[in-house]
N, C-alpha and C positions, 0 to 999 in steps of 0.2 A: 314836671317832676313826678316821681311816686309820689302817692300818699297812704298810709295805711289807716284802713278804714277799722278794722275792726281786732281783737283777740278774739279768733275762731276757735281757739278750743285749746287747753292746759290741762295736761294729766300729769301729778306727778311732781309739777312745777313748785319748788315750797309748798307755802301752805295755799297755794293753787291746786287742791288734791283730784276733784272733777270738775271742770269749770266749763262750760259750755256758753258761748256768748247769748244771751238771753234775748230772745225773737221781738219782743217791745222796747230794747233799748236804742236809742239812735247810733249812729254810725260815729268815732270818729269825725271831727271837722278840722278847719285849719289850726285852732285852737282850741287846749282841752287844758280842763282843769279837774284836777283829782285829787280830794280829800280824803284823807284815811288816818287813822290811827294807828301808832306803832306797832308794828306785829302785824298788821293785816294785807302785809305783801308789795309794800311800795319799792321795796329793795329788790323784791322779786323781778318786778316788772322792769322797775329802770334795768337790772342785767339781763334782761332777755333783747330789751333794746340796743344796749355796749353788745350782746353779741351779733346783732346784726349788723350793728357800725363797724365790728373788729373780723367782719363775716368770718365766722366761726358756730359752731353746732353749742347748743343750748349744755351748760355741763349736769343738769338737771333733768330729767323728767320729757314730758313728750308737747312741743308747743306747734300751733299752726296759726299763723298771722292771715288776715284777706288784705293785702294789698292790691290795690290798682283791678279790682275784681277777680283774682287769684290766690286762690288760697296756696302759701307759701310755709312746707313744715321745714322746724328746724335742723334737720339734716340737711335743708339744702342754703341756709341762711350762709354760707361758704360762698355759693355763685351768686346770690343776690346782688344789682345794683344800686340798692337803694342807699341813697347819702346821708350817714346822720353823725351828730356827736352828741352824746351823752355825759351831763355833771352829774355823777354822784362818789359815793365813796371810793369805787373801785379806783376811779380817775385820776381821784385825787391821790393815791397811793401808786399809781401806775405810772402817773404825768407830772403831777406836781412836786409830790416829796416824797419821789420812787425811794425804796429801800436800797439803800449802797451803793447810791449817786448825789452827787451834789446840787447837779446841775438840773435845771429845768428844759424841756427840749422849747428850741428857738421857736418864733415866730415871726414869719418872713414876709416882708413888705416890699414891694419896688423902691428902687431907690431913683428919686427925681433925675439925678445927672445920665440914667442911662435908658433913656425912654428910648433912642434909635434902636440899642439891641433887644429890647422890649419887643419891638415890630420885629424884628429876627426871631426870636423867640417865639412871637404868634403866627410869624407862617411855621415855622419847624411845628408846633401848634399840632395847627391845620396840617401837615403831611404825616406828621404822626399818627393824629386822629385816625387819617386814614390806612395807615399802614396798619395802625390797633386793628381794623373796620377788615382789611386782608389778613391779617393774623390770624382774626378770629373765623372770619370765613374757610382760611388755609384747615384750621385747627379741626374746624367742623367736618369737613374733607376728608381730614386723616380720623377723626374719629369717624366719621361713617366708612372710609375704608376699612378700618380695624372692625368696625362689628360685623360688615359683613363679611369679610374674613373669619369671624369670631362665628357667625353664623353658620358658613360653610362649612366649618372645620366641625363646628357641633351636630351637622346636619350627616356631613360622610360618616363622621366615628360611630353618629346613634345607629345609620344603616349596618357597620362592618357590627358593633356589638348585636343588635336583633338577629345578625344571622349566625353569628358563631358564637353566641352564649351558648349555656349548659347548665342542666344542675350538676353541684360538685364544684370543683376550682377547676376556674379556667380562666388562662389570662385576659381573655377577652368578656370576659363577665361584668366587669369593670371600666371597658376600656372608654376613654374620651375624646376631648378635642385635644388636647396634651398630648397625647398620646400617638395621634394622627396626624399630628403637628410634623411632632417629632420625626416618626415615621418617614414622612412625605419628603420631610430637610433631607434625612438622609438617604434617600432612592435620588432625589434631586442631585446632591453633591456625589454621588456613587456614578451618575451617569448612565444606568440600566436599568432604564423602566421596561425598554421593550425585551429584557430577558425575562423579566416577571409576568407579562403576559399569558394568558391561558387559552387553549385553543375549547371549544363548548364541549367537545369530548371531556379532556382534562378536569371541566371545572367541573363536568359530573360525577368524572371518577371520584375528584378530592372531597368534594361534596357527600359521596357515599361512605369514603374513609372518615370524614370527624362526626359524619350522624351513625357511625355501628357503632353496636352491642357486642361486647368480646364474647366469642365464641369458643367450644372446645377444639384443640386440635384434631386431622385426618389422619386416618391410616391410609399411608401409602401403599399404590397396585403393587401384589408381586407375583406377577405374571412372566412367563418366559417365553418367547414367543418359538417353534419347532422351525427345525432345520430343513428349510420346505429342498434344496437341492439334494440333500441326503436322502430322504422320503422319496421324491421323484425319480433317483438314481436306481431307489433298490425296486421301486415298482418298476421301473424299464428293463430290470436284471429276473425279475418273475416273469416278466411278459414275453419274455424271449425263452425261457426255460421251457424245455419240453419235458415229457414224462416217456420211457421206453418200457412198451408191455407188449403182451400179445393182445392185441387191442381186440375187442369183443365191437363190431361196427354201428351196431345198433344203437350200444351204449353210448359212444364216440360221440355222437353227434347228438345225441338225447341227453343235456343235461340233466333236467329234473329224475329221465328215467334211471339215469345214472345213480343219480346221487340217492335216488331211494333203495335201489339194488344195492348199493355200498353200504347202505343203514341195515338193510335184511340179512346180507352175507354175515356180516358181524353179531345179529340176533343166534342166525342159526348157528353161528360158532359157539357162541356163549352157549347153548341152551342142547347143543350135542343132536340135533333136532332131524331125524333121518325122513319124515313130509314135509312138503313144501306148508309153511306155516300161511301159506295165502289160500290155498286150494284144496291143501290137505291130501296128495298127491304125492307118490314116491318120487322124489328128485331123481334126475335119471344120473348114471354113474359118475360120468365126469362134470355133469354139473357147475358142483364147486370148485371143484381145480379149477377148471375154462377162470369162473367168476375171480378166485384167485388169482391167477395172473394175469388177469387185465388188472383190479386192483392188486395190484403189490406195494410193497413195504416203499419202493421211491413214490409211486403214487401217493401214499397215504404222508409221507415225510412231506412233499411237497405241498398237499391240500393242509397238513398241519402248519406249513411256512404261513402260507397267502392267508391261514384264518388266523395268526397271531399277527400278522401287518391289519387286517381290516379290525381286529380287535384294538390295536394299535390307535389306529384311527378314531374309531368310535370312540375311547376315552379320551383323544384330545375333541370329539365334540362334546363328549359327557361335561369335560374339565371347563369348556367355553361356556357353556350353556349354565356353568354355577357361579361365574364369576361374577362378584359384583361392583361396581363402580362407583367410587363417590358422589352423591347428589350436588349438582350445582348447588343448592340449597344452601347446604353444610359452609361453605365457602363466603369470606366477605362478599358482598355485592361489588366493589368495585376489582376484584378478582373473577368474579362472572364469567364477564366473556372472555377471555383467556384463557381459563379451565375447559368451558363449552367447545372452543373449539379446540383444544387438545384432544378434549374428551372423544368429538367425535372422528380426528383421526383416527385415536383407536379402535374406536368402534367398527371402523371403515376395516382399518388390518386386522381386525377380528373379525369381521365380514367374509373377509377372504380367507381366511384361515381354515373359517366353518366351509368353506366352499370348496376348497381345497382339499379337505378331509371327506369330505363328502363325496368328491371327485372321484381320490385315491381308494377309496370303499368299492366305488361302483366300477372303477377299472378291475380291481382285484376280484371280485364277484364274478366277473364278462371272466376274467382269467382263467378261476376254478372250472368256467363249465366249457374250456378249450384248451384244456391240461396238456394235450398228445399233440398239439402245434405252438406256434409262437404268434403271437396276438399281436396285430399292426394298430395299438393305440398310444395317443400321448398324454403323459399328464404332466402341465407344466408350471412349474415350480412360481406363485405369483410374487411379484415385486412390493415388498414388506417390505419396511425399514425399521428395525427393532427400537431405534430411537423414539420412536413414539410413544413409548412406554415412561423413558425417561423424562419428554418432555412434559406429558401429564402428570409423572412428579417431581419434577419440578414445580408445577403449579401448584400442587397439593405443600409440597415444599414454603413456597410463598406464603400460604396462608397460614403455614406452622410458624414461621417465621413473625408473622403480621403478629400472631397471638403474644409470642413472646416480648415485641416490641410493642405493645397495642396502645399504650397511654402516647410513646413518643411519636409513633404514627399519627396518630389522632392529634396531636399538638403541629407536628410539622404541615400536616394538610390545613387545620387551621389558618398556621403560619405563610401557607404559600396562597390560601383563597387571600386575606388581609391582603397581601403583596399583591396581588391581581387585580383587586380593588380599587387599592390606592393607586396603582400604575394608570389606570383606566379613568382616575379624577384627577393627574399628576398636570396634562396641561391647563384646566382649571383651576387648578392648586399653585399652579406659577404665572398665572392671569392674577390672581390676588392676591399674589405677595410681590408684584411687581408693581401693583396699585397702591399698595399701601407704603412701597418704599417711595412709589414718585411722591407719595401726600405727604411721608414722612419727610423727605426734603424737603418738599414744599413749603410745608409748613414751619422746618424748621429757619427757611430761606427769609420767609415775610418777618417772624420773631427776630432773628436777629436785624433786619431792618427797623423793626418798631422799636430794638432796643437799641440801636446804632441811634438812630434819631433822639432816644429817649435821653441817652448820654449826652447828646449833645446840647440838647434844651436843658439836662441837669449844669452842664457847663456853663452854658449862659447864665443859667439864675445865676449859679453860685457866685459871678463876675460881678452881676445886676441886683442882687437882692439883698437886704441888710435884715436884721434884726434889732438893731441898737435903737429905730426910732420906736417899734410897739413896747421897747421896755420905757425909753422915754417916755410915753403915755400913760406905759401902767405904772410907772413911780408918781405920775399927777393922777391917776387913778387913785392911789394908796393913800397921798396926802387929803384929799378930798374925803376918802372913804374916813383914816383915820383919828387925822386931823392934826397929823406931826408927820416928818420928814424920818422921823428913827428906823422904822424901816425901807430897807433901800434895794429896787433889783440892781447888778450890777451885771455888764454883760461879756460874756465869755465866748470863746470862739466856737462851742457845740452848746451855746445856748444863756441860761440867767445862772446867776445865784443870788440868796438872799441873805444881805448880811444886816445887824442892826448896830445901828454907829460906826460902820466900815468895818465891821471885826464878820465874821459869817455868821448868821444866826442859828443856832444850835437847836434852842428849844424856843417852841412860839406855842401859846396859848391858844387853846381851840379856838376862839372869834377870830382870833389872828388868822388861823390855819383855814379857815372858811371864808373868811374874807379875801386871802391871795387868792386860793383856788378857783374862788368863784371869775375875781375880776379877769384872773389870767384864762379862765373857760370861756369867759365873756369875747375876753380882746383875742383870743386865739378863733374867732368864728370870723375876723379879719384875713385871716392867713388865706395866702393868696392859692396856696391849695386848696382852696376849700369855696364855696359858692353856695352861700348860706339861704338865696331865695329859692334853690333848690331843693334844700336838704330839711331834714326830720330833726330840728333840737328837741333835747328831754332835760328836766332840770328835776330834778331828787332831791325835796328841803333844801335848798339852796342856801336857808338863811339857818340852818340848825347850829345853837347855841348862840346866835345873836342877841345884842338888848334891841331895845325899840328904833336906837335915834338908830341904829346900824341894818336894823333890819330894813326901814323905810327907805336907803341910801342904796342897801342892796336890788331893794323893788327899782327904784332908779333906775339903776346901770341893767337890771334884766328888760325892763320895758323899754328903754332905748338902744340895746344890741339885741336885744332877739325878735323884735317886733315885725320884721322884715325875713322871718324865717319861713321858709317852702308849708312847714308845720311845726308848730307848738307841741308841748304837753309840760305840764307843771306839777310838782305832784308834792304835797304837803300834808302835814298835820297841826303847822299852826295856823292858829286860828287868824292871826292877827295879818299874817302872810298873804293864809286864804281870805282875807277880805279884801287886801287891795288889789289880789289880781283878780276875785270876780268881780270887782268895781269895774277893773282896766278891760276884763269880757263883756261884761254888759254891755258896755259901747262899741262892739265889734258888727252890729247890725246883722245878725244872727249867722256869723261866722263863728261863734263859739260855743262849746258844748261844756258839761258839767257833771261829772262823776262822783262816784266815793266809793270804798272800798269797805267791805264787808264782811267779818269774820263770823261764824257761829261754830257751834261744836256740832261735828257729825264723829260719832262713834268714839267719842273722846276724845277727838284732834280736832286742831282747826283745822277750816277749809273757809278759804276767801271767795268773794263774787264781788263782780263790778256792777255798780245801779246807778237809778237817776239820783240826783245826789238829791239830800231831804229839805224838801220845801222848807224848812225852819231855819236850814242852814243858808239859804239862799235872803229870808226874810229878816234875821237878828245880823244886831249890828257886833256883838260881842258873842264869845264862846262859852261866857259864864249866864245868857239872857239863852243860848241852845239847850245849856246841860239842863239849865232848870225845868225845858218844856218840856224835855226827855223823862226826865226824873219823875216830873208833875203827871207827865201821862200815863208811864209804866206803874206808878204806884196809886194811879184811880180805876186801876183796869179792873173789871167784875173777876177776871180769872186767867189765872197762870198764862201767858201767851206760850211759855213751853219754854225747856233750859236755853236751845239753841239763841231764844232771841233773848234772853235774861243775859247771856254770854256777857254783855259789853256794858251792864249795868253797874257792878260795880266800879271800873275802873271812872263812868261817867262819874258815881256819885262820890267819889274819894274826889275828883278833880274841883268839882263843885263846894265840898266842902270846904279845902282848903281854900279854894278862892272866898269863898264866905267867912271863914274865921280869919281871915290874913287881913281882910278891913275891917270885922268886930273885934280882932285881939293882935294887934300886931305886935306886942309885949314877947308873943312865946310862935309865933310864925315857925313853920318849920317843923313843932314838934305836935303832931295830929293830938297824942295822947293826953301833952299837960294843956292845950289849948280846951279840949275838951271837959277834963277835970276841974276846969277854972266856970265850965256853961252849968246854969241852974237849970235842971232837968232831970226825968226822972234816969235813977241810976242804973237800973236794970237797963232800959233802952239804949242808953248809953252806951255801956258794955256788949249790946246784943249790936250796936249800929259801929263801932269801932271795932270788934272779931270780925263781921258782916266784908269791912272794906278791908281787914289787913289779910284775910285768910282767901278772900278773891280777887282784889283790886292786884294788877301789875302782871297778873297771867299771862295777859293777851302777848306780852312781849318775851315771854319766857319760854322753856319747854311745857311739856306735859302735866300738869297739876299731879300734886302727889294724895289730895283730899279728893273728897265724895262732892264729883260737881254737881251730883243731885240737888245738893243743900242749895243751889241756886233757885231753886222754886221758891224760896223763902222770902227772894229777892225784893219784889212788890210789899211784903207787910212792911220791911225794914226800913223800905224808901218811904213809907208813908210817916213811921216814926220819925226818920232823918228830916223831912218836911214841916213836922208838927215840932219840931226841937229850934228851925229856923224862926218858925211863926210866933215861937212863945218869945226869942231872943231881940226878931224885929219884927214886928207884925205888920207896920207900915209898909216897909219893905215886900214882906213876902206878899200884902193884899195886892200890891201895885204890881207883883211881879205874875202872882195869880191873874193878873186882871189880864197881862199881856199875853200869857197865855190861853186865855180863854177867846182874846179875840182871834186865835190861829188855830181853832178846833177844827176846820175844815182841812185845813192842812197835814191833818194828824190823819185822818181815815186810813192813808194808807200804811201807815209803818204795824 
C-alpha cells in the first residue's frame, strides 16, 4: 500500500499559513497520534486528507504530501491512488445525515447463500483488473499520441509564425498550433496540397513581396520608336537623285573641294567682292557664272534635302541619347527580373535605332559629295518591334499596380508561403492524426471493455450482495454503545434510515449524532469496496461531545475496526481520548509516532506547525496534572518568552482553573465569575486574573482578536497571581502538585 510519510509543505492551507515540515521531525509511521487544541488546524488537516480520499484538488491554499517518497501537490490529488476514508464533520454531513436525504448510503457485505457467483465475480475480478491495466496503457497511448501531435502542430505554427511575422498587424503575428490545426484539416479535406506547392523561384519571389517596403510609383517610358521603312524609302529616293548642271569636273569628283568653293562663291556674293578673297587676285570674267551653274539653285535645293534628313537623324540620336529609363532599383524586388529583362530589350531596339540613324547620317553624307550620280548604297531598315516599349510598361505598370494594392499583396504572399508550408508538413500532419485516431479507438475499445466487464461484476454484486446484515450489526453496535434499543437502523432499498420507536428520527442529540456516525465509519471500513489493510484511516475527534462511559465504548469499537488498517492517524483534543490511544501506541513496539499541533501569532494571525508532541503530555496522566506544568513553567520564567508563545496561555489557564474551582466550589460550577467572587484573595488580582482569561481565553477558536495582543506579555505575572490564589485556597494540593512538577524539569528545557 502507499503510505504517506510526511506534510511537505502548506501554504495558504487555514491557519496552515507557511508550514514547511520541520527537518528534526520524524516521518509519519503506521500509526500517528495528534493532539491539538481547537483552532489549531485539526479540521484543516482531516479535509486535505477527505480530499485525497474524494481525489479532488485541495479547495484552500497550496499543499504537497511525500508519499511513498514522492512528493505529491494538491492539484494532482485527482490521479492519486492512494486508499483512504476519512471521519470527521464533512462525513458526517456528506454520508451520514446528508442534507435532503433520509437515507444513509448502503453498506454491502456478501451474502452466504451466493458464494459460487462470488468465484464469478473474482475472475470477472481478475479480467477486469486487466482490462483497467489495457485501459490505462491504451489511454497512455492516446495521450502520448495527442501530445505529440500537440507538439508537432506547436513546433510547424512556431516555424510559419518566425518567418511571416511583422511589426504592425499581421495575421500571422499571432499564429499557433490552432491555427495550423485548422489549416492543415482543411487543405486535407480540400484534397490540393499539391496545388499549394511552390517551385524555389516562386518562394523567393513571395518571399521578396511580404518583406518589401512600399514604394513611390514609376513614370512610365514615353518614347515612340521612328518609322525605320519610311526613313529608308526616302534615303533610297536621295540616293538615286541626281543633280543637272554644267558640271565644273574637278569639282565633281572633289568633294571637300567642292564643298568649300560652294562656301566661297556664296562669301563673294554676299560681300560684292570683285578679288579672289583667297589670293587677292582679279577673278577672271566668267569665273563666277562657270561656279554658278555648276552650283545652281537644284543643286543647292537638293544639298538643303539630304542636310534636313541627316539633321533629321541626328535629333533622333540627340532624343536617344537623353532618354532615361527607370532603375531596376525603383521597382519591388520580386518585379526585378521582369523589368530587367524588358528593360534590356529596349535597350537592344534602341541599340539599333542609334545604329540605324547613324547609318542613315553616313549614307546621306557619301550622298552629298556624289550629288551629279546615283549612289549604289543600302540602308536597311532593322527589325524593331515597337511592343517593347509597351512591354517595359507594362512592368512599370505592375509595380504601379503593386503600390496601390501593396498591404493585400503583402498579406496574399504571406497567405500563399503559410500554404506552401503547410502542404510540404501535410503528409506528416496526416501520419499524426491517423495515429492519434488508431489510439483514440484504441483506447476507447479497451474502456468500453473495462466497462462491459465492470457492469457485469456490478450485476453480480447487486444479485450477491445485501446490506440488511451490516445494519443488523450496527443496531447490536448501537444497543451496546447506548444501552437501549430506541434507536433503530431500518433498512431500505438504496440504503439505512434511522428511526426511534419505529417513527423516523427527526432530531437526535449531538452524542447521538457522534455515536451513529462514528459506529456507521467504523462498520462502513467492512464494505467489501474497500480493503482497509491497505488503506489510509483518519479519525477527527471522533469522541466530540461524548461523557466518559461513551467515550471509553467509542475507544472500543475504534481499537477493534481500525487496528488492522494500512495506516492510522488520530487526531484529538481531548484529553481523556488522547490518553487511551497513546496508552493503546505505546504497545505498538515502535510502530507509532506522536504529534501536536501548534498555533502562535505571526503578524496577527494564526499560523499552525506540526511538533514532537510535549514530553509532559506524554508523562501526566490527566489534562488538568499538563495545564498545571504549563501554567507553573510559563509563570516562573525570568522573561517574556515573546507574544507568539504566550499565544496559547490563556486559553491553558482559563481550562485549569475551571477545573480547579469545579472540585473547590461546585455550588456555582459554570459561572467563572461568581465562583471567584466567592475565593478569599486579594481583589485587584482577582479582577486583573479574571479580564486576563475573558478578554484572551477562546481566541484560539475564533477570528481575529479585536484587542491589542500585545497585552499578552503580561501573561507570566498574571499566571503567577493565578498560581499564588490556588496555593492560598489549597496549599496541600498546589505543594503536591508543585512537587510533580518539579520532578519533570528536564522535560521542560525544550518548550
Amino acid at each position: 500500500m502507499k503510505r504517506i510519510e510526511r506534510l511537505r509543505q502548506l501554504r495558504g492551507c487555514g491557519v496552515f499559513r507557511d508550514f514547511d515540515w520541520p527537518s528534526d521531525l520524524s516521518e509519519f509511521g503506521p500509526y500517528n497520534l495528534i493532539y491539538g487544541w481547537n483552532g489549531t488546524g485539526k479540521t484543516t488537516l482531516s479535509r486535505l486528507f477527505r480530499d485525497l480520499e474524494l481525489r479532488r484538488s485541495p479547495r484552500e491554499g497550496e499543499a504537497t504530501l511525500r508519499i511513498d517518497g514522492s512528493d505529491v501537490r494538491g492539484e494532482s490529488f485527482p490521479q492519486s491512488d492512494v486508499q483512504a476514508r476519512v471521519f470527521n464533520r464533512d462525513f458526517i454531513n456528506e454520508n451520514v445525515f446528508p442534507v435532503g436525504r433520509d437515507e444513509m448510503p448502503p453498506i454491502l457485505v456478501l451474502g452466504a447463500e451466493n458464494v459460487e457467483k462470488q468465484k464469478e465475480v473474482d475472475s470477472l475480478m481478475r479480467r477486469h483488473s486487466k482490462a483497467i491495466s489495457n485501459a490505462d496503457t491504451a489511454r497512455s497511448a492516446k495521450q502520448s499520441a495527442r501530445a505529440g501531435f500537440d507538439r508537432f502542430c506547436i513546433d510547424r505554427a512556431k516555424v510559419i509564425k518566425d518567418t511571416l511575422r511583422s511589426s504592425g498587424q499581421n495575421a500571422y503575428n499571432n499564429y499557433d498550433k490552432a491555427n495550423f490545426r485548422n489549416d492543415a484539416h482543411e487543405m486535407v479535406d480540400a484534397g490540393d496540397s499539391t496545388a499549394h506547392r511552390l517551385t524555389e523561384a516562386e518562394r523567393e519571389t513571395l518571399n521578396a513581396q511580404r518583406q518589401a517596403m512600399l514604394k513611390p510609383k514609376v513614370q512610365e517610358v514615353t518614347f515612340a520608336l521612328p518609322d525605320f521603312s519610311k526613313i529608308a524609302d526616302c534615303v533610297s529616293e536621295v540616293l538615286e537623285t541626281t543633280v543637272v548642271s554644267a558640271v565644273i569636273e574637278f569639282l565633281k569628283d572633289d568633294h571637300a573641294l567642292a564643298d568649300w568653293t560652294r562656301q566661297g562663291l556664296v562669301l563673294h556674293r554676299e560681300r560684292g567682292a570683285e578679288l579672289c578673297q583667297f589670293c587677292e587676285q582679279p577673278l577672271p570674267e566668267d569665273r563666277i557664272a562657270k561656279l554658278e551653274n555648276h552650283f545652281n539653285d537644284q543643286y543647292e535645293r537638293f544639298m538643303q534635302r539630304i542636310d534636313q534628313e541627316i539633321a533629321q537623324q541626328m535629333a533622333a540620336s540627340e532624343a536617344l541619347a537623353r532618354l532615361q529609363l527607370p532603375a531596376e532599383a525603383e521597382l519591388y524586388d520580386d518585379l526585378g527580373p521582369d523589368f530587367r529583362a524588358r528593360k534590356a530589350d529596349l535597350k537592344e531596339a534602341l541599340r539599333l535605332v542609334q545604329d540605324f540613324a547613324e547609318a542613315a547620317v553616313q549614307t546621306l553624307e557619301e550622298k552629298k559629295s556624289r550629288a551629279f550620280e546615283q549612289v549604289d548604297l543600302q540602308l536597311n531598315a532593322p527589325s524593331v518591334d515597337a511592343i517593347v516599349i509597351v512591354r517595359l510598361n507594362e512592368a512599370i505598370g505592375n509595380h504601379n499596380d503593386a503600390c496601390d494594392d501593396f498591404t493585400d499583396r503583402v498579406n496574399a504572399a504571406r497567405e500563399r508561403l503559410a500554404a506552401d508550408m503547410i502542404a510540404a508538413d501535410l503528409k506528416e500532419f496526416k501520419s499524426h492524426t491517423d495515429t492519434v485516431y488508431r489510439a483514440e479507438v484504441d483506447a476507447e475499445e479497451k474502456a468500453q471493455e473495462a466497462r462491459r466487464l465492470e457492469s457485469e461484476i456490478a450485476q453480480l454484486e447487486k444479485e450477491i450482495v445485501e446490506h440488511r446484515q451490516p445494519a443488523e450489526e450496527l443496531n447490536e453496535d448501537l444497543r451496546k454503545y447506548l444501552g437501549h434499543k430506541e434507536l433503530y437502523l431500518e433498512v431500505e432499498e438504496n440504503g439505512y434510515t434511522m428511526t426511534r420507536g419505529g417513527v423516523l428520527a427527526k432530531t437526535l442529540s449531538e452524542g447521538e449524532t457522534t455515536a451513529i456516525a462514528l459506529l456507521y465509519f467504523l462498520k462502513s471500513l467492512n464494505d467489501r469496496r474497500f480493503t482497509l489493510e491497505n488503506s489510509v484511516i483518519v479519525l477527527d475527534d471522533p469522541v466530540s461531545s461524548l461523557d466518559a462511559n461513551a467515550l471509553f465504548l467509542a475507544f472500543g469499537f475504534i481499537r477493534e475496526r481500525a487496528s488492522r488498517a494500512g495506516q492510522l492517524f488520530v487526531l484529538t483534543h481531548n484529553f481523556s481520548f488522547f490518553r487511551q490511544v497513546r496508552n493503546w501506541f505505546k504497545r505498538l513496539k515502535g510502530q507509532a509516532r506522536f504529534f501536536m499541533l501548534d498555533s502562535k501569532l505571526l503578524d496577527d494571525a494564526r499560523n499552525s506547525t506540526i511538533r514532537r508532541l510535549d514530553p509532559l503530555l506524554k508523562q501526566y496522566e490527566s489534562e488538568y496534572q499538563y495545564l498545571i506544568a504549563r501554567i507553573h513553567q510559563a509563570s516562573t520564567k525570568s522573561e517574556s518568552a515573546g507574544q507568539e508563545h504566550n499565544y496559547v496561555l490563556p486559553n491553558m489557564a482559563r481550562r485549569m482553573l475551571e477545573a480547579f474551582l469545579a472540585f473547590r466550589m461546585p455550588q456555582s460550577s459554570g459561572n467563572l465569575w461568581q465562583q471567584l467572587k466567592a475565593v478569599q484573595f486579594d481583589e485587584a488580582k482577582k479582577l486583573r486574573i479574571l479580564q486576563f482569561l475573558h478578554t484572551h481565553a477562546h481566541c484560539i477558536a475564533g477570528g481575529a482578536p479585536e484587542h491589542d495582543m500585545t497585552a499578552l506579555a503580561e501573561g507570566p505575572f498574571v499566571l503567577k497571581d493565578l498560581l499564588d490564589m490556588i496555593e492560598s485556597l489549597d496549599n496541600a494540593h498546589y505543594s503536591a502538585m508543585v512537587q510533580l512538577v518539579a520532578s519533570s524539569a528536564d522535560s521542560l528545557e525544550h518548550l
